[in-house]
C-alpha positions, 0 to 999 in steps of 0.5 A: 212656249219655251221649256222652265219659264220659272227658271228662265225668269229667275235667271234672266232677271238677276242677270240684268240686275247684276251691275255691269256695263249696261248699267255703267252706260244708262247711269253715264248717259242720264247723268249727261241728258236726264231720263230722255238720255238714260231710256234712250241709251236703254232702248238701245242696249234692249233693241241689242238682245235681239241682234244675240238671240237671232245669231244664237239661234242660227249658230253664229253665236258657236263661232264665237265660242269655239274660234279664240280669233274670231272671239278676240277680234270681237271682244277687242272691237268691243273693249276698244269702243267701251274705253272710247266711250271712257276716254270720252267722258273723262275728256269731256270733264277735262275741258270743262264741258260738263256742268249740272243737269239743269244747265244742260238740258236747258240748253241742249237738246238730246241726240237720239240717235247717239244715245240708241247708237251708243246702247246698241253698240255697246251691246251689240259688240259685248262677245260675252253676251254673245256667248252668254245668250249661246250657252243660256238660250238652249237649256230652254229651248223645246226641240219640238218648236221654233229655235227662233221663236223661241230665242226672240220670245225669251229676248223679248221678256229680256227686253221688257225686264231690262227695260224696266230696271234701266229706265227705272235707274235713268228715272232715279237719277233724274228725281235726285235734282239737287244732285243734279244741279250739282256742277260738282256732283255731276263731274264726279259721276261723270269720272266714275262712269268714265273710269268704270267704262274705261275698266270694264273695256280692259277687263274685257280685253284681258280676260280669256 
């Protein structure tokens, strides 16, 4: 076991219940494809932390960190596929493609692949988890046992927080039906997401 499991437990949790692009992404997807989307998307992103955890332990994660061209090469292939991600909601609304859940459901049937691929990517190309995972994991590591162990244990209670509070979300949106058969409710969700997945890929490519 890890060292301060208290302290990593409060730390993680509020992390992931701090909103941000993982949250933009679940809320976007449920919007498009109900709670199947929404966990889906969730599963992925999760299935991510493990990817941070392994580089973290075996010192990838310090590359990051400490070279700015290597940062800026991921941060900018991050930022690129967040704004696509945008840019393609905010078309699909554009065109008219979006109308109420009910409609939607009814008539498609959800991608899963898409849905893991668009939670993993996400994830996965975020450098600031990357580095988050490089700086947070080690203040509990017990020098004593396994680094990787260690890090794929406390990914794993990550996971399982995570887990729960995005697929509870998903679930809250899918409850709200009379939103959700709300043509016009649901193209203004699908603006907002898209605005804010847009904002969060530039923020990302702004900031030092």
């Amino acid at each position: 076991m890890f060292n301060n499991f208290e302290a990593f437990l409060l730390a993680i949790t509020i992390l992931t219940l701090t909103p941000g692009l993982d949250t933009a992404l679940v809320v976007r997807n449920s919007s498009r494809g109900g709670f199947a989307d929404g966990a889906t998307t969730s599963l992925g992103i999760c299935l991510g932390l493990f990817v941070h955890a392994t580089f973290s332990a075996v010192g990838i994660s310090a590359i990051l960190a400490q070279s700015a061209e290597l940062f800026n090469l991921v941060k900018m292939v991050g930022a690129a596929y967040l704004i696509w991600l945008g840019i393609t909601t905010l078309r699909s609304v554009w065109k008219g493609e979006v109308g109420s859940l009910a409609t939607e459901c009814a008539h498609k049937r959800i991608d899963v692949k898409r849905s893991l691929r668009e939670g993993f990517l996400s994830n996965v190309l975020n450098p600031k988890t990357a580095v988050f995972y490089l700086a947070f994991l080690p203040q509990f590591i017990n020098p004593e046992g396994s680094a990787f162990v260690q890090s794929c244990l406390m990914a794993s209670i990550h996971f399982v927080i995570a887990m729960i509070w995005q697929c509870g979300l998903a679930g809250l949106l899918n409850s709200a039906k009379s939103l959700l058969k709300s043509a016009t409710f649901m193209k203004r969700m699908e603006m907002t997401t898209g605005a804010v997945l847009v904002g969060l890929g530039i923020k990302l490519m702004v900031e030092e």
